[in-house]
C-alpha positions in Angstrom: 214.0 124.2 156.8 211.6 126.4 155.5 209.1 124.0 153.6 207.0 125.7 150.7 204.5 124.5 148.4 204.3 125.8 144.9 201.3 128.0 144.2 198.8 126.3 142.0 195.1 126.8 141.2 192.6 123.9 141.8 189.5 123.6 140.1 187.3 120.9 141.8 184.9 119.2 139.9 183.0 116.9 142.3 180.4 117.5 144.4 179.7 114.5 147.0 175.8 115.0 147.5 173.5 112.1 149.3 172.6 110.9 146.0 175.9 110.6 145.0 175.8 112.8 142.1 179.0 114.4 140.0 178.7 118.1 139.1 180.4 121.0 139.4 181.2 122.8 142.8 179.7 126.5 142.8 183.6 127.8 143.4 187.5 127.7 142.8 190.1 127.5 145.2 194.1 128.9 145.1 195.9 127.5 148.0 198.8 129.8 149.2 202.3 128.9 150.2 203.3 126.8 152.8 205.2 128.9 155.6 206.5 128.7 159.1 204.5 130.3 161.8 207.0 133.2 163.4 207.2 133.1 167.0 203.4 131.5 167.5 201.8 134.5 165.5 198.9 133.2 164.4 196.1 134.8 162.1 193.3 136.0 163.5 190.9 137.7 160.7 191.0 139.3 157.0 191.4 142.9 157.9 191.2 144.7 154.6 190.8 143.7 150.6 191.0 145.9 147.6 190.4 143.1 145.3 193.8 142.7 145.0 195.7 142.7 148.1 194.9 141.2 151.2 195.7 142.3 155.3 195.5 139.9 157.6 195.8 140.3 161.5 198.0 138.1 163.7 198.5 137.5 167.4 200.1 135.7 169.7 197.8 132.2 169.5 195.5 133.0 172.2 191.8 131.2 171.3 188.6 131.4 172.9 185.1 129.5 171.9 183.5 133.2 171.3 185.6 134.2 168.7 186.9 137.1 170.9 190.4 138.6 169.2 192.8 139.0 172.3 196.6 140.6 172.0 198.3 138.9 174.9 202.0 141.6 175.5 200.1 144.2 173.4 201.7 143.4 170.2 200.3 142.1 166.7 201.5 141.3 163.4 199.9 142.3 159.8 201.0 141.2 156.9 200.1 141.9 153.2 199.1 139.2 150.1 198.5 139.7 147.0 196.3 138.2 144.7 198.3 135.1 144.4 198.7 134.1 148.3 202.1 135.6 147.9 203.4 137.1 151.0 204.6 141.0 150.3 205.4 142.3 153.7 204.9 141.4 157.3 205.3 144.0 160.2 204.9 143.6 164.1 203.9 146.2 166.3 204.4 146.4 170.1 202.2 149.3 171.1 203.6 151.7 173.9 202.5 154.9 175.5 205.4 156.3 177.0 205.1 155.9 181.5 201.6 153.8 181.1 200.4 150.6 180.5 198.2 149.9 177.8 195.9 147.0 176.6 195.1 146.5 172.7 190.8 146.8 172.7 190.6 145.6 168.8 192.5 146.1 165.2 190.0 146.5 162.8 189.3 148.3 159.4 186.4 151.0 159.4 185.9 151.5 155.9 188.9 151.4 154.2 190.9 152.8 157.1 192.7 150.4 159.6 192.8 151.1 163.1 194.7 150.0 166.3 192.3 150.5 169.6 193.6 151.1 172.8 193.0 151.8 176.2 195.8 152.6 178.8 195.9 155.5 182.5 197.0 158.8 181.5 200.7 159.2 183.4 199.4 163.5 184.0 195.9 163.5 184.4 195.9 159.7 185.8 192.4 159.6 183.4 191.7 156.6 181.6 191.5 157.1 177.6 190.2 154.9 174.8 192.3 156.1 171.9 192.9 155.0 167.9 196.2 155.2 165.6 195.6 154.6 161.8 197.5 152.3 160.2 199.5 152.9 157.5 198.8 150.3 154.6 201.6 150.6 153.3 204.0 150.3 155.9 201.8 148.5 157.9 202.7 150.4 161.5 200.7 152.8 163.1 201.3 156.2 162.7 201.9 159.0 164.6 199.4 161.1 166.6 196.5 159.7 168.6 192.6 160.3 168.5 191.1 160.1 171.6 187.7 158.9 171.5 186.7 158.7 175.5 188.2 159.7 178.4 186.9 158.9 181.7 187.7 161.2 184.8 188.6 157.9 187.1 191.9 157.8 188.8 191.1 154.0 190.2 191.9 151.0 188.7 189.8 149.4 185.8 192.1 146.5 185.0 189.1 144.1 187.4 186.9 144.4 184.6 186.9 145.8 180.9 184.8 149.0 180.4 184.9 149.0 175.9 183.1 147.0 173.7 183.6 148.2 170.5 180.9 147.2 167.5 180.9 147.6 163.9 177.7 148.1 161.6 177.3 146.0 159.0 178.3 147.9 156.4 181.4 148.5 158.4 181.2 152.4 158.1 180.8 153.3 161.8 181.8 152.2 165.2 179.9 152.0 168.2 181.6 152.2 171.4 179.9 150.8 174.6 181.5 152.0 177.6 180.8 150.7 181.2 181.2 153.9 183.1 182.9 153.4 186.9 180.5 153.3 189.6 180.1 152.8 193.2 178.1 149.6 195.1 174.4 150.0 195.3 174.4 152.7 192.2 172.8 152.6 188.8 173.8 151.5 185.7 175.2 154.0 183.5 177.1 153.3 180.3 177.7 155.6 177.4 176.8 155.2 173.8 179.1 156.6 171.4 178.9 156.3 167.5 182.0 157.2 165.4 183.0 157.4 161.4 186.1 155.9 159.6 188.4 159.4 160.7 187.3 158.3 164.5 185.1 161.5 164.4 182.2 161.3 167.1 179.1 161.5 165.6 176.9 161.1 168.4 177.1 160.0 172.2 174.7 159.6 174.4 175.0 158.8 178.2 172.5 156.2 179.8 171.4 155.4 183.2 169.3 152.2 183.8 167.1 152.4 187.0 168.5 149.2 187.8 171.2 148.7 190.5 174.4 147.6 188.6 174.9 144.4 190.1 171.3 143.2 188.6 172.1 144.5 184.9 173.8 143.3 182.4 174.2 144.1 178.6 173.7 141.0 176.6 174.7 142.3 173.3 174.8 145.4 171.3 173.8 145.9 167.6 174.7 149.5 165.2 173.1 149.4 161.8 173.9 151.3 158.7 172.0 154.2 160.1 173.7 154.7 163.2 170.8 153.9 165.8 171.8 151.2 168.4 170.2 148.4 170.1 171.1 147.0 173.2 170.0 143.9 174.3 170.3 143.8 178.5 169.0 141.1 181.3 167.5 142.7 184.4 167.7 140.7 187.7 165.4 140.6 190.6 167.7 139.8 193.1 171.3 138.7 194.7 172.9 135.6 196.8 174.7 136.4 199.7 177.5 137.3 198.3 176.1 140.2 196.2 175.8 138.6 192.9 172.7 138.5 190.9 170.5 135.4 190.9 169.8 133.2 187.6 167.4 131.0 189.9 165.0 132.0 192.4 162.2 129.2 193.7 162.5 127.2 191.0 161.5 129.8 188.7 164.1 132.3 186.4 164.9 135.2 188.4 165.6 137.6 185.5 163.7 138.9 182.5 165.1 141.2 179.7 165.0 144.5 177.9 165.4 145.7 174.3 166.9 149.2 174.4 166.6 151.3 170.9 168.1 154.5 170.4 167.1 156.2 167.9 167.7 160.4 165.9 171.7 160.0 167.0 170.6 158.6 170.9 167.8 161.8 171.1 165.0 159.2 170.7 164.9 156.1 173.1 162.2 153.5 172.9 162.5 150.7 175.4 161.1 147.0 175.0 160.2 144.3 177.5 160.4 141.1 177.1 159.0 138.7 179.9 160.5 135.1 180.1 157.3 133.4 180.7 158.3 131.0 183.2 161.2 129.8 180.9 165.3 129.7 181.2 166.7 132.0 178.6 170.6 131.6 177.1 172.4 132.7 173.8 170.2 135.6 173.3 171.1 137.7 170.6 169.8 140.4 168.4 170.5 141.3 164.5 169.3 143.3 161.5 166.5 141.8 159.4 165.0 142.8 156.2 164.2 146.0 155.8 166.5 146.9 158.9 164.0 145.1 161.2 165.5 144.3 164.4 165.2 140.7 165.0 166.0 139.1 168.9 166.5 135.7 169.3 167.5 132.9 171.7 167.3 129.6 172.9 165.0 129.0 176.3 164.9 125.5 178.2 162.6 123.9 181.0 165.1 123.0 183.4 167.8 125.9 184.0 170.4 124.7 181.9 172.4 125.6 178.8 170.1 123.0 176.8 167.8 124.3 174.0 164.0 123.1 173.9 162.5 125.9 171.5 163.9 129.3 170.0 162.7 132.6 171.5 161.6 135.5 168.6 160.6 139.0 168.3 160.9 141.4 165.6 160.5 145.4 165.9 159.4 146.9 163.1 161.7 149.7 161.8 159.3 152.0 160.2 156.2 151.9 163.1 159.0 150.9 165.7 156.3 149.0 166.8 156.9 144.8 168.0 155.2 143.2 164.7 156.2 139.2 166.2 156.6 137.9 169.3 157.1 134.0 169.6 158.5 131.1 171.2 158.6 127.9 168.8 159.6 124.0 170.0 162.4 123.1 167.9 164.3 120.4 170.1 162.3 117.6 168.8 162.0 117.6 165.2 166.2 118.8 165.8 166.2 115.3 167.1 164.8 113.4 164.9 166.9 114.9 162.4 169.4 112.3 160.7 168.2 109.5 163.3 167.0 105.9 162.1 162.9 105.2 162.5 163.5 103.1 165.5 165.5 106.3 167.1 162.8 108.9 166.2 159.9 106.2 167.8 162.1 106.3 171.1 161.4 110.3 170.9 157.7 110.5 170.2 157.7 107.9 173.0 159.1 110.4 175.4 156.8 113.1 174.2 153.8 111.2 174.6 154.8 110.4 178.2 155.3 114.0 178.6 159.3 113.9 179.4 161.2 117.0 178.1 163.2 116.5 174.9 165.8 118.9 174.8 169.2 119.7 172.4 172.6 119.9 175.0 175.0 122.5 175.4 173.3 124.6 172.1 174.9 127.7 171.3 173.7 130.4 168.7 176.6 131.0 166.1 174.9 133.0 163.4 171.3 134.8 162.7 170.9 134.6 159.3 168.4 137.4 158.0 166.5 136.2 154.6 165.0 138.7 152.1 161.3 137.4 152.5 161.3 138.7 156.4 162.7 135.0 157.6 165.5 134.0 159.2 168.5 131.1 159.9 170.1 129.9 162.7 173.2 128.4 162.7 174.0 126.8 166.3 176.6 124.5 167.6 176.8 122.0 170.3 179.9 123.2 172.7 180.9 122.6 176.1 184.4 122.4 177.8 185.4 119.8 180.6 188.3 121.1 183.3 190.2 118.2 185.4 192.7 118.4 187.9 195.6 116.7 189.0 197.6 116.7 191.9 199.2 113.2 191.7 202.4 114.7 191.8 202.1 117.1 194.6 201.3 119.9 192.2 198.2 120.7 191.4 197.7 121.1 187.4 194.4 121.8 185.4 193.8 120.5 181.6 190.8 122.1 179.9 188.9 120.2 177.0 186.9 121.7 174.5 184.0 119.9 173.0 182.4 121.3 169.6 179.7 118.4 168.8 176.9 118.8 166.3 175.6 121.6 164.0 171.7 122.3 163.6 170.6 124.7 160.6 167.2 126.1 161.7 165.1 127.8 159.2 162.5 130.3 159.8 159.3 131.7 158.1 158.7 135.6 158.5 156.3 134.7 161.8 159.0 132.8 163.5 157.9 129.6 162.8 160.2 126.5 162.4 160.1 125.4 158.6 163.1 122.8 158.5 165.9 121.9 160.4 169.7 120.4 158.9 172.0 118.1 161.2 175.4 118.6 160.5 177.6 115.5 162.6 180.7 115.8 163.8 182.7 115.8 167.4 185.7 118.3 167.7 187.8 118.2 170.4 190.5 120.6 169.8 189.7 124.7 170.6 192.0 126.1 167.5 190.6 123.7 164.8 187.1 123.4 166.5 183.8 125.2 165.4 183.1 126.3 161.9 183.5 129.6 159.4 180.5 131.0 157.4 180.5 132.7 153.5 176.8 133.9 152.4 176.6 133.7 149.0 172.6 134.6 147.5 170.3 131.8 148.2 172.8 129.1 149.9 175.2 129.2 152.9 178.7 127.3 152.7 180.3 126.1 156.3 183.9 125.3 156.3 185.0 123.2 159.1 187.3 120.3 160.2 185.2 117.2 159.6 185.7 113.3 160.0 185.3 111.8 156.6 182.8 108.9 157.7 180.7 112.1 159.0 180.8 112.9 155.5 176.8 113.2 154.0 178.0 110.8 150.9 176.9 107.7 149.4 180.4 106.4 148.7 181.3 102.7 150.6 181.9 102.7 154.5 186.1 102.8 153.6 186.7 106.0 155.5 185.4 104.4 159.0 188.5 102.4 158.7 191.0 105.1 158.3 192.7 106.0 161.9 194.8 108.8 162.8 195.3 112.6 161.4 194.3 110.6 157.9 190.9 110.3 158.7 190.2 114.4 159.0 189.5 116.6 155.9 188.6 120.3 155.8 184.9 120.4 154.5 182.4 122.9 152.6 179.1 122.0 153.7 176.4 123.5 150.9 173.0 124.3 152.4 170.3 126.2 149.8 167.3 127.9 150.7 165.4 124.6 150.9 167.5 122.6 152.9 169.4 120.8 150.3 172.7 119.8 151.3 175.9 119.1 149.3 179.1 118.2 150.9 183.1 119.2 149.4 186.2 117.6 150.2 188.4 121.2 150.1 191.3 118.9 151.0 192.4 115.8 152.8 194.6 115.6 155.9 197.7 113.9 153.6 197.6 116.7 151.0 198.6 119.5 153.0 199.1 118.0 156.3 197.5 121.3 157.8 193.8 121.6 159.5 191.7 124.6 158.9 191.2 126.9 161.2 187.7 129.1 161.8 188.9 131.7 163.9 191.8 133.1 161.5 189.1 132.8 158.4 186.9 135.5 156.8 184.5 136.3 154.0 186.4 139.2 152.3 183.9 140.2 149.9 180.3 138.7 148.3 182.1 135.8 145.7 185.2 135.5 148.2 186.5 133.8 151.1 189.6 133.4 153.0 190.4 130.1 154.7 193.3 130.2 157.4 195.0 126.3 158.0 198.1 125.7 160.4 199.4 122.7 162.0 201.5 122.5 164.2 203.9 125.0 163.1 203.2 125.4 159.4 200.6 127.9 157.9 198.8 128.6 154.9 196.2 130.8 153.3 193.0 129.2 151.1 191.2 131.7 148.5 187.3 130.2 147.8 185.8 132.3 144.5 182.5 131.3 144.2 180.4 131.6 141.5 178.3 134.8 140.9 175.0 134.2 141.9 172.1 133.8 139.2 169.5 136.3 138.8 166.6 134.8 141.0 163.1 135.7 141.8 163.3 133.9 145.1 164.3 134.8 148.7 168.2 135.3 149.6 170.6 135.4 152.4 171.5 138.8 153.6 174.6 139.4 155.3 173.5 139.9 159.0 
């Protein structure tokens, strides 16, 4: 039986700070019906708001630790809200192109159009074509007619590896579309850079080749800003194993360095930036729009070839002179270490320092680059790593796959890429749909909702919730961070109010004062609206949406 909770508007009026103090939260929430999940369709993203009704996207539940949207069968599910969490209409779609196969690429909304993206072999010409249909938002199915948007002259297979990834600027007016083009052993890398409006219009494209053999590139990650030039972050290699892959290690020593690509006057200008590892191991290296539209690359970098963190890697190009303005690399893991530990704990770290033993954070992944109005910057990372075991007590062998989402560090950066304070955020996930956190930007503070453990809860309250056991002991969270470091913590909801968890993946910030919250378990749904607060007037630095 369909079980539904009645609609109703909470106002919370505690805040649980480390000093214990009662005020009022900067936000209200309206928690949506209760509903069954139909046929594992889960939600997957906030596609569109008008300020009054809300698309979402669903899938069949299909999670990964990026945050990757994949349509397992080709087929996806919208479905329409209004301004009271009431549902108003729900349509799936199984996409078909009549004698081919096709995959989904993404469903997203380019400006206040919504698109399906796919890519499938033409049955004639046996080409293979990267195509759109707009949505209808009313009926919510795609309608007739298809704009092509790249066709590649390739009659071989491409289902070994996927060609498109597809990009949206910030402002979410354009599209870039990065595609891999085919190409033979031993040959260069060529891609193709194509930039395209909200009527899937081609406004410019430009064809690269990298004087790089193929095998020792690879594209890192791609950036289009409101203006329509590109960056593209790639990792050169110096050499392969013996089985024709590129090395990561060679001598002790990384066997790679990297390259910032800009593109520049629709692709007609293209300025090219190296950036030597200096005898460090690079990972998570990512780039975003600063202030200004500054282009701003970052990443961790560790000592001893792993996915560990020891300092933060920074450069930032100057938009106007185009010229690199910063270069850095700044220790972070030990004051990240410190952070929330007891004065005996932090002597055992200086200790290791002064014997000259590496100190370094495990497993550190960058979630979010933060840009701030006064040319600084945040970094959101998480601690993450999966564990596969096998079985084969039975005869048969069987794999389980555990994922691990441990600890969040806030990082916060002056305009020279220096470190000025660092936030601890505790907690141990093990589950991949509930795992991980969701980000809203609101003016000078950042809000993190995320499945926490109560005791991990920054409070001053008594030591009851290390006693509670079970599903009872889990809350959904809004972790307050401001522009100093201050940091307030909000029970959205305990575990025995809705029995649901919240989820990261299927959440969005909609707008600048509005966030959408997605919370299932194991079969029930429900949709969370956060309004926050209009941000003051205020003479100091802000968050800007990266």
């Amino acid at each position: 039986m369909k079980r539904i909770f009645q609609l109703f508007f909470i106002f919370i009026s505690l805040s649980y700070s480390s000093h214990a103090q009662q005020e009022k939260t900067p936000f209200e929430v309206r928690i949506g019906a209760t509903d069954k999940m139909r046929k594992g369709m889960r939600q997957k993203e906030v596609l569109g708001y008008d300020g009054q009704n809300i698309i979402v996207l669903k899938t069949v539940a299909d999670f990964n630790f990026s945050g990757e949207i994949k349509f397992p069968y080709d087929k996806f599910e919208l479905t329409k809200f209004d301004s009271q969490l009431k549902s108003l209409k729900s349509e799936t779609t199984r996409l078909k192109v009549q004698g081919s196969r096709l995959t989904i690429e993404k469903v997203t909304q380019v400006n206040n159009n919504i698109y399906v993206i796919y890519s499938y072999q033409d049955s004639g010409s046996k080409n293979w074509k990267l195509a759109a249909k707009k949505i209808n938002k009313k009926s919510l199915v795609p309608e007739s007619g298809e704009s092509t948007i790249i066709e590649l002259d390739y009659d071989g297979d491409l289902s070994y590896y996927d060609p498109f990834i597809i990009k949206k600027s910030t402002d979410n007016k354009q599209l870039l579309v990065y595609t891999e083009l085919p190409y033979k052993k031993d040959e260069k890398e060529n891609f193709s850079l194509q930039v395209i409006d909200s009527e899937m219009q081609q406004l410019w494209r430009k064809d690269v080749t990298i004087p790089v053999e193929s095998a020792l590139f690879s594209t890192e990650d791609l950036l289009l800003d409101n203006y329509g030039n590109v960056q593209l972050l790639g990792k050169i290699y110096d050499s392969k194993n013996w089985t024709g892959r590129a090395k990561e290690k060679k001598d002790g020593e990384a066997n790679y360095n990297f390259q910032l690509y800009s593109f520049y006057q629709q692709g007609k200008t293209q300025i090219d930036y190296p950036i030597e590892v200096e005898g460090k191991f690079f990972n998570n290296m990512n780039i975003t729009v600063g202030d200004n539209e500054n282009v701003i690359c970052t990443g961790f970098y560790s000592e001893d070839a792993s996915l560990s963190a020891k300092g933060l890697f920074y450069l930032k190009v100057n938009a106007k002179t185009k010229q690199i303005e910063t270069k850095s690399f700044e220790d972070v893991a030990v004051i990240a270490a410190k952070e929330g530990k007891s004065n005996d704990a932090q002597q055992r770290i200086d200790n290791k320092v002064e014997k000259d033993k590496s100190v370094e954070l495990d497993y550190l992944y960058i979630g979010d680059v933060i840009p701030k109005s006064d040319g600084g910057f945040t970094i959101i990372a998480e601690s993450y790593y999966n564990n596969t075991m096998m079985d084969n007590s039975q005869g048969l062998t069987t794999t389980a796959t555990s994922h691990h989402f441990g600890d969040i560090y806030v990082f916060n950066f002056n305009a020279e890429g220096s470190l000025d304070w660092v936030r601890k955020i505790q907690k141990d996930q093990k589950e991949l749909e509930h795992g991980s956190y969701d980000l809203a930007i609101v003016g000078s503070k950042l809000f993190l909702g995320l499945k926490m453990d109560m005791k991990d809860l920054q409070t001053e309250r008594d030591d009851s919730n290390k006693a509670i056991m079970g599903r009872k002991r889990f809350c959904t969270s809004i972790i307050e961070i401001d522009m100093n470091g201050k940091r307030t913590d909000h029970i959205l909801y305990k575990w025995q109010d809705l029995k649901l968890f919240f989820v990261p993946n299927g959440s969005s910030q909609a707008s600048s004062t509005e966030w959408f919250l997605y919370n299932f378990y194991p079969n029930d749904e429900a949709l969370i609206k956060v309004k926050f607060k209009a941000p003051t007037q205020s003479t100091g630095p802000v968050f800007l949406k990266p």
